[in-house]
Residue frames as a rotation matrix with the C-alpha (Angstrom) as fourth column:
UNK 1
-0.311 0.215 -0.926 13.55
-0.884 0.291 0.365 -22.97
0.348 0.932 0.099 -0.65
UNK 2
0.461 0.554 0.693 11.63
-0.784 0.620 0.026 -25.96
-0.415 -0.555 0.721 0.09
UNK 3
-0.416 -0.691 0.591 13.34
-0.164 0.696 0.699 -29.55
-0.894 0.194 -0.403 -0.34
UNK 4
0.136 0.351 0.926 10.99
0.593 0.721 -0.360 -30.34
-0.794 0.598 -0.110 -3.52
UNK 5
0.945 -0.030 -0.324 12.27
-0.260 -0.672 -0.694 -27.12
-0.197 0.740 -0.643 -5.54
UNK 6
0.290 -0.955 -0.067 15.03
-0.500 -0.211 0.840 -28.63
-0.816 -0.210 -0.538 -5.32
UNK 7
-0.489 0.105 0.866 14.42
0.530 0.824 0.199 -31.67
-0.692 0.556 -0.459 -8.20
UNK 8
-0.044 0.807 -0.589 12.64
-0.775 -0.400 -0.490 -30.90
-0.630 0.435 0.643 -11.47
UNK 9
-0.760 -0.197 -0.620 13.22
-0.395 0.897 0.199 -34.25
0.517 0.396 -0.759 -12.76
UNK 10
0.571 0.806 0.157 9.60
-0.808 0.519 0.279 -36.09
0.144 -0.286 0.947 -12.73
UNK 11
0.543 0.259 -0.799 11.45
-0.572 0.811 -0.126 -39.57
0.615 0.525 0.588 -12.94
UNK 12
-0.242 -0.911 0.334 13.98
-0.725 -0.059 -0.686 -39.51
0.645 -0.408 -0.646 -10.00
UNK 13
-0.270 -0.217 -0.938 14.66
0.038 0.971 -0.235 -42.37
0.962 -0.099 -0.254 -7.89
UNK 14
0.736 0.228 0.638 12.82
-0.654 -0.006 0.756 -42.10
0.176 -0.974 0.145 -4.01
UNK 15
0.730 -0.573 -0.373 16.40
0.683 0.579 0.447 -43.67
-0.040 -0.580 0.813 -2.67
UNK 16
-0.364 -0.722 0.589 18.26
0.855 -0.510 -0.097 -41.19
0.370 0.468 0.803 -4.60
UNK 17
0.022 0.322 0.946 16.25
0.029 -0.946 0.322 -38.84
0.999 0.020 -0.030 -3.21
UNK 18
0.987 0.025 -0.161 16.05
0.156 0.153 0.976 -40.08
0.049 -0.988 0.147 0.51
UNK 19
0.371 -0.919 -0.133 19.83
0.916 0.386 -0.112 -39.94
0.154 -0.081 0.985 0.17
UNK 20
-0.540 -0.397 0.742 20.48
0.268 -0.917 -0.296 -36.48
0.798 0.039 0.602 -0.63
UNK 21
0.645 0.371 0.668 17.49
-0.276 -0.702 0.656 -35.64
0.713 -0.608 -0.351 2.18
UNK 22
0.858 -0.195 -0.475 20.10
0.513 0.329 0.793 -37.61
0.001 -0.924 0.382 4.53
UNK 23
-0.505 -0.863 0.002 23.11
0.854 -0.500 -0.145 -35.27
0.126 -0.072 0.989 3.49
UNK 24
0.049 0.458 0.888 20.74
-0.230 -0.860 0.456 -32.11
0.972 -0.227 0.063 3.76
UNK 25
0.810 0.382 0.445 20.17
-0.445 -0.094 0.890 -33.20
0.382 -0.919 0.094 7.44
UNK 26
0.021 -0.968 0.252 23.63
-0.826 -0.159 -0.541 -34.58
0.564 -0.197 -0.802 8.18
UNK 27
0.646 0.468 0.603 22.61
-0.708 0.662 0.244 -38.09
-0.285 -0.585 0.759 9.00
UNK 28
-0.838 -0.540 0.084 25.15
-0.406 0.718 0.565 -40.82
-0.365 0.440 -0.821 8.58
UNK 29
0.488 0.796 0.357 23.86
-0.479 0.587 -0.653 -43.23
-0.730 0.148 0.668 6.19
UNK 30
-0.483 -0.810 0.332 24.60
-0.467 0.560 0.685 -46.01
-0.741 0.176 -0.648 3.99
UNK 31
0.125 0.598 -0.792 23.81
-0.947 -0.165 -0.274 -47.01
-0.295 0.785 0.546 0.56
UNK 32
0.039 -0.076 0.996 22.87
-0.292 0.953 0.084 -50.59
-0.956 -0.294 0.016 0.89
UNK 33
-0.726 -0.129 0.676 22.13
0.593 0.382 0.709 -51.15
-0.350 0.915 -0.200 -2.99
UNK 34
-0.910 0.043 0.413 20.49
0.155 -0.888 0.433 -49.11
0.385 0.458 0.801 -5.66
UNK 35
-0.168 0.928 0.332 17.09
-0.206 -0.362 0.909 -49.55
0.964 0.084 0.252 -4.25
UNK 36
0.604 -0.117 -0.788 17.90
0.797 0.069 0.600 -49.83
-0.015 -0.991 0.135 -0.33
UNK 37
0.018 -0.489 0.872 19.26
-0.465 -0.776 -0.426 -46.62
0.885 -0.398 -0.241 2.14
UNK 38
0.385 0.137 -0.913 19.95
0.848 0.337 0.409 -47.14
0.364 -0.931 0.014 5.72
UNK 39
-0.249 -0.412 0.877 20.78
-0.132 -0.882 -0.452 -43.95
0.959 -0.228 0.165 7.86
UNK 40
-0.342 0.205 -0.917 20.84
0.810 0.559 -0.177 -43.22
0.476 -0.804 -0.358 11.37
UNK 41
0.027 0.580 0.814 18.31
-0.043 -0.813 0.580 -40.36
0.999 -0.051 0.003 12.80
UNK 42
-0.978 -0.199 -0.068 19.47
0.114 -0.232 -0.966 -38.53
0.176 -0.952 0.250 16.84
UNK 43
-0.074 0.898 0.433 16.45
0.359 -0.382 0.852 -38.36
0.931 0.218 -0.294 18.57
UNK 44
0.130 -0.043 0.991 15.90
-0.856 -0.509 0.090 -37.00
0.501 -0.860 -0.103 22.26
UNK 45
0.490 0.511 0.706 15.19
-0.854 0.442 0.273 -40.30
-0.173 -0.737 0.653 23.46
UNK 46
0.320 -0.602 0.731 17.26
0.240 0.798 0.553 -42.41
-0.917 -0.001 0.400 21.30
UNK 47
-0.710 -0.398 -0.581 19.42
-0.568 -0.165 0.806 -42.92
-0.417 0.902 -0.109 17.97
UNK 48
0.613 0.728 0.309 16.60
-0.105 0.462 -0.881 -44.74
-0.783 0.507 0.359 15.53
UNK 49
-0.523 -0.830 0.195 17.85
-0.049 0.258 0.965 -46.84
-0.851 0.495 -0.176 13.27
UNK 50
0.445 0.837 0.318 15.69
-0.124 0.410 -0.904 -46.40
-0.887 0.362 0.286 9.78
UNK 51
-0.641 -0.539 0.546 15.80
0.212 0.560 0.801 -47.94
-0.738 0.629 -0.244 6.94
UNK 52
0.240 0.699 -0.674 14.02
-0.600 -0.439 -0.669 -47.14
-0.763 0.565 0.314 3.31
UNK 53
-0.789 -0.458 0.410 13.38
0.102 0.560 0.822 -49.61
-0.606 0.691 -0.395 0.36
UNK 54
-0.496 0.364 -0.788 12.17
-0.695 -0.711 0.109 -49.48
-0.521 0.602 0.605 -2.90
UNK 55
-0.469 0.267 0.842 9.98
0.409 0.911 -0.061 -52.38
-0.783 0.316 -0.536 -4.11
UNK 56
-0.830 -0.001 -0.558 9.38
-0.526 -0.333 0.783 -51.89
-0.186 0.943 0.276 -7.80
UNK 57
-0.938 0.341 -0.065 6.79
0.295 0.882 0.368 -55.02
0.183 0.326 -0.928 -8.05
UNK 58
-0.001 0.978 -0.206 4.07
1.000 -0.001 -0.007 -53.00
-0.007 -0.206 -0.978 -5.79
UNK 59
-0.244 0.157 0.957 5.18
0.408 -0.878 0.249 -49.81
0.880 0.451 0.150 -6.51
UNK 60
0.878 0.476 -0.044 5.72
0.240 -0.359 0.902 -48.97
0.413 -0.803 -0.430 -2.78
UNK 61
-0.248 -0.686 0.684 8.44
-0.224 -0.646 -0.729 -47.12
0.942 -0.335 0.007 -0.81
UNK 62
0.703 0.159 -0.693 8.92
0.451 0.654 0.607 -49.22
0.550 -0.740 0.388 2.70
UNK 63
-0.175 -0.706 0.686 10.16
-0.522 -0.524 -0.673 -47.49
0.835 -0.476 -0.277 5.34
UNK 64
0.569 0.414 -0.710 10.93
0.428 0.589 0.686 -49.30
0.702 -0.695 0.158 9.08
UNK 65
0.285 -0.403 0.870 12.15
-0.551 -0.811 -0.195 -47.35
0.784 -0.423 -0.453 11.94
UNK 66
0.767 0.095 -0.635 13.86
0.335 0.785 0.521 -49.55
0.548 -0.612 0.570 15.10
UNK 67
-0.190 -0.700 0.689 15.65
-0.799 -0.298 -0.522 -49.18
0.570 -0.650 -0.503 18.34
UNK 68
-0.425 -0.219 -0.878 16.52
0.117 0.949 -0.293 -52.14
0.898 -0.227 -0.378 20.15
UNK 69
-0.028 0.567 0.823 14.47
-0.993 -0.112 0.043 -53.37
0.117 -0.816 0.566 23.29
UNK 70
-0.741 0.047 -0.670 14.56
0.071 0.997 -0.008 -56.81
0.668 -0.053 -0.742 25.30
UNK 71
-0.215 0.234 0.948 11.86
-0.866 -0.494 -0.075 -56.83
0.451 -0.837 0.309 27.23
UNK 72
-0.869 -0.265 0.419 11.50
-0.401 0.872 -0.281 -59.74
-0.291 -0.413 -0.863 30.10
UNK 73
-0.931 0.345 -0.122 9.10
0.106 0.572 0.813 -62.42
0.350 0.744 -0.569 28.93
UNK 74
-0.455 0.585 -0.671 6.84
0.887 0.225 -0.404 -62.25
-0.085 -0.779 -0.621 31.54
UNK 75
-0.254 0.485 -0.837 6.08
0.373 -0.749 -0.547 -58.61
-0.892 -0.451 0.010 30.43
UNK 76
-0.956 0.052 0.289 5.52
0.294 0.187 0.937 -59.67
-0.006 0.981 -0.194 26.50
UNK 77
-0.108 0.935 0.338 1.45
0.959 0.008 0.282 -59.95
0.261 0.354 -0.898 26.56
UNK 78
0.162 -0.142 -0.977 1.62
0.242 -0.954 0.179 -55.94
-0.957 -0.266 -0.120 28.68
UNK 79
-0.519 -0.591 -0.618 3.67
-0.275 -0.569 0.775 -54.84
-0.809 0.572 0.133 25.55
UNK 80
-0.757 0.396 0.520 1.39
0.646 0.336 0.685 -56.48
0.097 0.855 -0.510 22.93
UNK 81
0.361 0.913 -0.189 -1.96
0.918 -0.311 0.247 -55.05
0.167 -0.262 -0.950 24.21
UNK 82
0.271 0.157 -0.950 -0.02
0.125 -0.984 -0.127 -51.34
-0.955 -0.084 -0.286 24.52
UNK 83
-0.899 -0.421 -0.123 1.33
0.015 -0.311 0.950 -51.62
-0.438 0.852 0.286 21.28
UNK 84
-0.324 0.943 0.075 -2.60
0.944 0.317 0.096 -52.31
0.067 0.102 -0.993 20.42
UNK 85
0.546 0.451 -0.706 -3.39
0.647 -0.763 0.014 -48.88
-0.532 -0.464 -0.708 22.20
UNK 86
0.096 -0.961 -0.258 -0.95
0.431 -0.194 0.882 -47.44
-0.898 -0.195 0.395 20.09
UNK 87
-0.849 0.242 0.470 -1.49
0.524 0.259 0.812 -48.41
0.075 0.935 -0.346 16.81
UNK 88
0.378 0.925 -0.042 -5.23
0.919 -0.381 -0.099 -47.19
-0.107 -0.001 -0.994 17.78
UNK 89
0.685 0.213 -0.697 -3.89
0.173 -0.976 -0.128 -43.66
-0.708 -0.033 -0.705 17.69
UNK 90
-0.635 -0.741 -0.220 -1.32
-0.108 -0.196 0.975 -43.84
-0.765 0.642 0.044 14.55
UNK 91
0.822 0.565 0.068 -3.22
-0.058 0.202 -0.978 -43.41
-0.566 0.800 0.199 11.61
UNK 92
0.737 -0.396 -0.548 -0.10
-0.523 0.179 -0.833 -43.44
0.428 0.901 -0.075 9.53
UNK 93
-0.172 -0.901 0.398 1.84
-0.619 -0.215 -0.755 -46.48
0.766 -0.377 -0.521 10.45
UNK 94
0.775 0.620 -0.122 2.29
-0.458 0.683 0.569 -48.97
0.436 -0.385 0.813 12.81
UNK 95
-0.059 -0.696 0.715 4.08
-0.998 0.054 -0.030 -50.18
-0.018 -0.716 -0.698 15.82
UNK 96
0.872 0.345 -0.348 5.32
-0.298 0.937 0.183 -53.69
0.389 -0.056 0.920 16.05
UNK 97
0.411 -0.564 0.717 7.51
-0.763 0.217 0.608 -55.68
-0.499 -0.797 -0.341 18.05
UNK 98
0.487 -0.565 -0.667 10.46
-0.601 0.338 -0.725 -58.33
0.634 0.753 -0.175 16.31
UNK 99
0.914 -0.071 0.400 11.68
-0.334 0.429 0.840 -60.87
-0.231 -0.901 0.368 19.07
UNK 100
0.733 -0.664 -0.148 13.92
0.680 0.721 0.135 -62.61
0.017 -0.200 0.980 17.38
UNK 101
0.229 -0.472 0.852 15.40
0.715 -0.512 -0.476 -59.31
0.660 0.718 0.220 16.72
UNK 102
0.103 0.310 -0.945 14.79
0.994 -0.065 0.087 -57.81
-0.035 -0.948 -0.315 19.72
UNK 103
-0.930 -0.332 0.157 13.64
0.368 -0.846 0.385 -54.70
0.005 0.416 0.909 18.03
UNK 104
0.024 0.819 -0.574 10.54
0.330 -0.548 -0.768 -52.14
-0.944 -0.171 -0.284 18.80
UNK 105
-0.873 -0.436 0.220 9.65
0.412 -0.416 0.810 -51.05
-0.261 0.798 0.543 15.03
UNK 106
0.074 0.780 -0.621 7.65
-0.226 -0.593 -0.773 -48.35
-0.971 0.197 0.132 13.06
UNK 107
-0.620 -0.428 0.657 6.93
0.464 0.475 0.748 -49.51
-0.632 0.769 -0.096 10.33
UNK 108
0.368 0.689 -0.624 5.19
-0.134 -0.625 -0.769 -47.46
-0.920 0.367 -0.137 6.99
UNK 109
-0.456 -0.200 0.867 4.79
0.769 0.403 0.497 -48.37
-0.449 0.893 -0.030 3.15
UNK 110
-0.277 0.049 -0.960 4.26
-0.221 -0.975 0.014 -45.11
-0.935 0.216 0.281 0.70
UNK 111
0.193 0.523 0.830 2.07
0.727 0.492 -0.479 -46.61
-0.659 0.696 -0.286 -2.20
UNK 112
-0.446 -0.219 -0.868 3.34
-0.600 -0.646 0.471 -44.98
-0.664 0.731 0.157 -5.65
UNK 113
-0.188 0.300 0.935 1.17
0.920 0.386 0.061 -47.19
-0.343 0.872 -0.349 -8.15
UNK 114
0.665 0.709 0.235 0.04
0.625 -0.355 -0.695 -45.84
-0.410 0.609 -0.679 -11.34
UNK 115
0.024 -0.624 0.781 3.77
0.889 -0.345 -0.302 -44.26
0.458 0.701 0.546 -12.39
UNK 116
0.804 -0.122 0.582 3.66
-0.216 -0.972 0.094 -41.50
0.554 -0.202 -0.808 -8.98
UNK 117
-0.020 -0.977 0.211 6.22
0.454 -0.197 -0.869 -39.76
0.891 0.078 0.448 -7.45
UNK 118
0.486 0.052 -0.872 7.10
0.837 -0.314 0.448 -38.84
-0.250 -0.948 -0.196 -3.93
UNK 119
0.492 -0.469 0.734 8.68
-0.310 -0.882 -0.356 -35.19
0.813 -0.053 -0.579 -3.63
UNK 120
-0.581 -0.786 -0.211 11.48
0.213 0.103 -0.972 -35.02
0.785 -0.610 0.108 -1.13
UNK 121
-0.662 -0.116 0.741 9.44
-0.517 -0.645 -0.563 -32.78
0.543 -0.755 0.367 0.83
UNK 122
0.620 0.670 -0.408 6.65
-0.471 0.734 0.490 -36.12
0.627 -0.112 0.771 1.19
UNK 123
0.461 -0.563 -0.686 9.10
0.068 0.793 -0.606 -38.06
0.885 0.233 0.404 1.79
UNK 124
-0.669 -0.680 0.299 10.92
0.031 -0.427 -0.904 -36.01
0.742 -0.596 0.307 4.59
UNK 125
-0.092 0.587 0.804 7.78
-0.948 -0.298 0.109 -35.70
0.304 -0.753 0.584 6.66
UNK 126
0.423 0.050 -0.905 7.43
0.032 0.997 0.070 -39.85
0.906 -0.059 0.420 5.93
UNK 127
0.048 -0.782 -0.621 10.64
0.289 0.606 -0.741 -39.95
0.956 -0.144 0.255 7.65
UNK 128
-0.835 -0.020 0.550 10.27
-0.401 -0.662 -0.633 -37.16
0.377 -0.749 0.545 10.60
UNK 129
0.402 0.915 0.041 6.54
-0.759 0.308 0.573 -38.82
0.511 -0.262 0.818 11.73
UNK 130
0.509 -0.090 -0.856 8.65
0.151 0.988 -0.013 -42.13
0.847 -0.123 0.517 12.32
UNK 131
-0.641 -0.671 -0.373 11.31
0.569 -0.090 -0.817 -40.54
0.515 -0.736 0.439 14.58
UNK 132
-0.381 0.522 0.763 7.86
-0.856 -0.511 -0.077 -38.06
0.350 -0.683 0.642 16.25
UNK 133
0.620 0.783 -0.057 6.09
-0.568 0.498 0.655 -41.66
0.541 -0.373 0.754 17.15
UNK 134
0.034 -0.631 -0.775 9.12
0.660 0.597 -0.457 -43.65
0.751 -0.496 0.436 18.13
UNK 135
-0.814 -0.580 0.030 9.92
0.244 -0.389 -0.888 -40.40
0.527 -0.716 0.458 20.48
UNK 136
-0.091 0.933 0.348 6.21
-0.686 -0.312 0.657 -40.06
0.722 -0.180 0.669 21.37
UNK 137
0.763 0.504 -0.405 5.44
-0.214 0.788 0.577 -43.90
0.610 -0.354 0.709 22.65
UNK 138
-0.318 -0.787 -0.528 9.63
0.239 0.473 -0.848 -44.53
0.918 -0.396 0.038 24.18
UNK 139
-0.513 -0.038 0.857 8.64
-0.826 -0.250 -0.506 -43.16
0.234 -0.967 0.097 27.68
UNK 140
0.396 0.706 0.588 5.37
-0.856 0.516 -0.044 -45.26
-0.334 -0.486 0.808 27.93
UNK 141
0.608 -0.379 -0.697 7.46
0.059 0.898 -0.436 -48.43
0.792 0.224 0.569 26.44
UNK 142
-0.561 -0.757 -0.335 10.05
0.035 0.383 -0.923 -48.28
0.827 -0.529 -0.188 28.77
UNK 143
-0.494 -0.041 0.869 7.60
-0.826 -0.290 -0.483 -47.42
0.272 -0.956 0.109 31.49
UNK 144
0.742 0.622 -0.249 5.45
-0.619 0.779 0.104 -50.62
0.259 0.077 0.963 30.74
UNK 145
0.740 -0.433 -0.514 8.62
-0.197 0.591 -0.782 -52.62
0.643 0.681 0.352 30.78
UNK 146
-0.449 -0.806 -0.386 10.88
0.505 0.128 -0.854 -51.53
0.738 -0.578 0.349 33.63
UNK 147
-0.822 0.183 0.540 8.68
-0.539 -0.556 -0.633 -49.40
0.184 -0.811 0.556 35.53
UNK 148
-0.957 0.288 -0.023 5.42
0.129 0.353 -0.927 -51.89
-0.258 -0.890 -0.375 36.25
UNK 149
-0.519 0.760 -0.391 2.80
-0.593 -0.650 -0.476 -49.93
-0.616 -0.015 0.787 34.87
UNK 150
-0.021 0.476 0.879 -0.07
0.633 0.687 -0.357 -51.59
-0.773 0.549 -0.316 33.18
UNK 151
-0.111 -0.190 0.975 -0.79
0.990 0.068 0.126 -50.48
-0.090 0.980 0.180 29.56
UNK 152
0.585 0.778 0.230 -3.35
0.719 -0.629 0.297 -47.89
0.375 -0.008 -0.927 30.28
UNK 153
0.831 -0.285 -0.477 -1.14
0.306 -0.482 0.821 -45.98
-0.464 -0.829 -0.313 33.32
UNK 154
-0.183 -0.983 0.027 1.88
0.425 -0.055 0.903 -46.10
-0.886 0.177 0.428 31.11
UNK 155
-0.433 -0.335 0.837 0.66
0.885 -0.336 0.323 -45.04
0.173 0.880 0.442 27.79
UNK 156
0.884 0.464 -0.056 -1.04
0.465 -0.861 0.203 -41.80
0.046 -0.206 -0.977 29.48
UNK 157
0.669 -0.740 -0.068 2.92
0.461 0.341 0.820 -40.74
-0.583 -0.580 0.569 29.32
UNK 158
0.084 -0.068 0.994 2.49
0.958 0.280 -0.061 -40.85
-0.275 0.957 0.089 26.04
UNK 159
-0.702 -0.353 -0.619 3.81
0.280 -0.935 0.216 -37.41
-0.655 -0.022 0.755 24.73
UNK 160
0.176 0.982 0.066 0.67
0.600 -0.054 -0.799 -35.54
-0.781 0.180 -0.598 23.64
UNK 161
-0.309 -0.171 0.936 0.58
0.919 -0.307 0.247 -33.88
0.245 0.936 0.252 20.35
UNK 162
-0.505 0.375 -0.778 0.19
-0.003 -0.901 -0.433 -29.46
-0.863 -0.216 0.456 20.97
UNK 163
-0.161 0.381 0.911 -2.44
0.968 -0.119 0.221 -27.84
0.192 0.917 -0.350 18.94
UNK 164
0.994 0.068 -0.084 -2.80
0.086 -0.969 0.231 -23.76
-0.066 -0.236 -0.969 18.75
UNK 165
-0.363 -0.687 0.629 0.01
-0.083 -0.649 -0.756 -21.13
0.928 -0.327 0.179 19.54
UNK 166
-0.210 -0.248 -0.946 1.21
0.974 0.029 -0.224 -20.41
0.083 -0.968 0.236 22.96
């Protein structure tokens, strides 16, 4: 059964609904308040903290994905100019860097104007894209960062997307 047969209620809350997809997938999470989730998602490469909020004023569903990263200062402008090369290949989304926070984030806003609804099963890919780019770009971040590599050399690293059947 797919995750959006699960609802037949047009009017349901997209927190209330991110919530149950985090007990379907057995993710710790944590209801910050009625229109904020936080949960934590295992990837291969790291735990991703992400977070989902509900902004009633623009009628958008904000989602930011982060995992913590310090990189030395001297290798800041490197990391701007791949995150640049990055961003060029995310069409949904966007990679950005948080200093004072010293957080790598993905960051994605799900426009509902006009009185729509996300479906869980929207909603669940939203959330799975964030943890496929964070685990896509972590090699070529850390290799920019601790291994030397200019932008170019390091995002070729970059885990390529398969298309076809084996």
């Amino acid at each position: 059964m797919a995750l959006s047969e699960q609802y037949l209620e047009d009017d349901i809350h997209p927190i209330d609904i991110v919530e149950h997809l985090a007990a379907h997938h057995e993710w710790d999470f944590d209801r910050i308040a009625d229109d904020q989730i936080a949960m934590a998602v295992e990837g291969q490469w790291r735990t991703y903290s992400i977070t989902l909020a509900w902004s009633g004023y623009d009628e958008t569903l904000r989602m930011v994905c982060t995992f913590e990263m310090e990189p030395p200062a001297e290798r800041m402008s490197a990391l701007y100019e791949l995150l640049n090369m990055v961003n060029d290949q995310c069409w949904a989304g966007a990679f950005t860097y948080w200093p004072e926070q010293k957080l790598m984030v993905y960051r994605y806003g799900l426009v509902l104007a006009g009185g729509q609804v996300a479906c869980p099963d929207q909603i669940d890919t939203m959330i799975g894209a964030a943890v496929m780019s964070a685990e896509r770009y972590y090699p070529a971040l850390q290799l920019l960062i601790w291994g030397d590599r200019t932008p170019a050399d390091a995002l070729q690293v970059a885990i390529a997307e398969a298309y076809g059947r084996a």
